[in-house]
C-alpha positions in Angstrom: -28.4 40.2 12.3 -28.6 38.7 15.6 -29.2 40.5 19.1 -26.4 39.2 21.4 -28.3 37.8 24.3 -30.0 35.6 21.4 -26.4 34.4 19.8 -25.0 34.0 23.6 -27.9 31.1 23.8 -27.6 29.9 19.7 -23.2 29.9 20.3 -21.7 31.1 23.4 -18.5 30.4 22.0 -19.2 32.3 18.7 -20.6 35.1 21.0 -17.8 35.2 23.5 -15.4 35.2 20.3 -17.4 38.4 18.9 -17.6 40.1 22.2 -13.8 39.5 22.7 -13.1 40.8 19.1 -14.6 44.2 19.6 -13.6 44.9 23.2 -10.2 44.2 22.1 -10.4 46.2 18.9 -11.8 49.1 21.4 -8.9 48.9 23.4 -6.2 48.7 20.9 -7.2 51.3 19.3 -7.9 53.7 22.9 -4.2 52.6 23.8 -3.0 53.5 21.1 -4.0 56.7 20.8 -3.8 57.7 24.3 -0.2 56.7 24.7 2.2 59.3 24.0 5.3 57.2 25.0 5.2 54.8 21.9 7.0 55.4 18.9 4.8 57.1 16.1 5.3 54.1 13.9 4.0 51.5 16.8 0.6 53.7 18.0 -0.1 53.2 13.9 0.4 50.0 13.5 -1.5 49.5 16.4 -4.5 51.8 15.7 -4.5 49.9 12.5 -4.9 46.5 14.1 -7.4 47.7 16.6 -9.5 49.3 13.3 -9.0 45.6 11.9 -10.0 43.9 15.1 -13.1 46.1 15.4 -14.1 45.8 12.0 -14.0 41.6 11.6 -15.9 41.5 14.4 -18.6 44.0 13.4 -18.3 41.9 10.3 -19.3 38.5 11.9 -21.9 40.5 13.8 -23.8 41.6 11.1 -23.3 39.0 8.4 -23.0 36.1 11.0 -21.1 34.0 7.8 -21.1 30.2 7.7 -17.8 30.0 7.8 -15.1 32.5 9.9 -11.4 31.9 11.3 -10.8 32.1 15.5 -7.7 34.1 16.2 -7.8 33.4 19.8 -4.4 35.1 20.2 -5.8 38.8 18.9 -7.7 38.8 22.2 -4.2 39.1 23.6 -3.0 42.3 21.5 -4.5 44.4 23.4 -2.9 43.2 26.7 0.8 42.8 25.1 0.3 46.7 24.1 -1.5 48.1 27.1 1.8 46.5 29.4 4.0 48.1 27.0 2.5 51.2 27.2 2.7 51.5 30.9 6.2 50.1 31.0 7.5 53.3 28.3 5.3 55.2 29.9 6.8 54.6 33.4 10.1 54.8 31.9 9.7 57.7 30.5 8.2 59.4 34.5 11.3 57.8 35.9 13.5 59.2 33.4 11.7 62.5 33.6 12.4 62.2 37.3 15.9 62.0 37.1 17.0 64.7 34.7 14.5 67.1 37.4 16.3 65.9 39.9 19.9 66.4 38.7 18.7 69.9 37.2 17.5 70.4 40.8 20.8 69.3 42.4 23.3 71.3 40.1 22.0 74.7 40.7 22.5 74.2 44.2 25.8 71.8 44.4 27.1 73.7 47.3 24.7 76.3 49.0 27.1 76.6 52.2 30.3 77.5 50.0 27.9 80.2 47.9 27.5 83.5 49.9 26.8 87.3 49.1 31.1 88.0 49.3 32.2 85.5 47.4 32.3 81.2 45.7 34.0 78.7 47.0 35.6 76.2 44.4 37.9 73.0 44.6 40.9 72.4 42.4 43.5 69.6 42.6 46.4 72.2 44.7 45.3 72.1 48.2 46.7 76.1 48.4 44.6 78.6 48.6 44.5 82.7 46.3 42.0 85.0 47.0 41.1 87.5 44.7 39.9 90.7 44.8 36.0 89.7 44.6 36.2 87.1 47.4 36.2 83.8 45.7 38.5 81.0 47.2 40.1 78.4 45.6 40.9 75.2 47.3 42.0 71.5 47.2 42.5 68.6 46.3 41.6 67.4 48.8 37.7 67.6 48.0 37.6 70.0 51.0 35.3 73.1 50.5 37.1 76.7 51.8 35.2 78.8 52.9 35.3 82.2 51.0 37.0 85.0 52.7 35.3 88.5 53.0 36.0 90.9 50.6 39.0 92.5 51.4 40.3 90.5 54.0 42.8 87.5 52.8 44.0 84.6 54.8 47.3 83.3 54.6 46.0 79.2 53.9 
């Protein structure tokens, strides 16, 4: 077994390979299981790769063999999932965003036509009936009445 500042002088590009390995293993692995807005299936298969990462390059650490394979591109992995991550993730905010939002707005579609005596409503007649309770009805127009007080009806 080799310290690292001794195999960054004996093979800086073995070294920078081994160094690479872990970190990205690391951060698979963290990305994985931090991100909730990843399909179950994907934060495994990622955890596993991160465990495999992690463990070839504890591997070449200790054992330092004669012989091992470069996989350049597994340095990437760990990028190409941590921008996936935040794009669901974001996704998921902005779509969490929007169903607030239009929960927000459809409780309180018209707060001028609401009042203590009565609801305004539209339909497609453009006449006008007011009940006993003080509710209008209206239209077609896309006009909003205004509802009458109780008891007193208006000939529109």
């Amino acid at each position: 077994m080799w310290y690292l500042p001794d195999l960054f002088d004996a093979d800086p590009v073995f070294a920078a390979y081994l160094v690479g390995l872990i970190l990205a293993g690391l951060a698979t692995v963290v990305t994985a299981v931090v991100t909730t807005a990843m399909k179950v299936w994907v934060r495994l298969l990622s955890t596993l790769a991160g465990i495999a990462l992690l463990g070839y390059g504890i591997y070449l650490y200790l054992f330092l063999p004669v012989e091992y394979i470069f996989f350049w591109y597994v340095v990437l992995l760990p990028v190409a999932l941590l921008s996936q991550a935040i794009k669901l993730t974001l996704a998921r905010r902005r779509e969490a965003a929007e169903t607030a939002e239009t929960a927000g707005t459809a409780g309180t579609a018209a707060p001028e036509a609401t009042a203590s005596t009565g609801t305004a409503t539209t339909a497609s007649t453009g006449t006008a009936s007011t009940a006993s309770t003080g509710t209008a009805t209206t239209a077609g127009t896309g006009a909003q009445a205004e509802a009458d007080p109780p008891g007193i009806t208006s000939g529109r």
